[in-house]
Residue, then its C-alpha position, 0 to 999 in steps of 0.5 A: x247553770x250552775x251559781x258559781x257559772x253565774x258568779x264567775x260570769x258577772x265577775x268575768x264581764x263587770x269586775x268583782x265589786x260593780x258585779x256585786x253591786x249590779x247583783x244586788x241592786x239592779x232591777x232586771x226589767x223583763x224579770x222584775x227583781x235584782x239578780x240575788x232576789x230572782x235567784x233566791x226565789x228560784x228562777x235559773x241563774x241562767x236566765x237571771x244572766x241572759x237578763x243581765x245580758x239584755x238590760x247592759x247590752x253585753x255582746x254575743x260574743x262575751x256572754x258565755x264569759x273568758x276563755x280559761x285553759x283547763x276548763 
């Protein structure tokens, strides 16, 4: 996954300003790092997002984000 797959994720399910806050300071319980943090050391944005997935409950259904024409 590419980061700004991962971006436009966290924007498309919590809205611009809380999926930034969630990035930036929510601790990801299996991971033990926030999102930025996890990123930056090199873990896979994908993981980080499925992580994201767990610890908010995000459905099935919503977790590969808004279906976009053209894309």
């Amino acid at each position: 996954m590419r980061l700004t797959e991962f971006h436009r994720l966290i924007t498309d399910e919590f809205g611009e300003q809380e999926g930034k806050w969630i990035a930036h300071s929510h601790v990801l319980a299996g991971l033990g790092g926030t999102a930025e943090e996890l990123i930056e050391r090199g873990v896979d944005p994908r993981k980080v997002w499925e992580g994201l997935c767990e610890d908010f409950d995000v459905p099935e259904g919503r977790r590969l984000g808004v279906d976009r024409p053209g894309f």
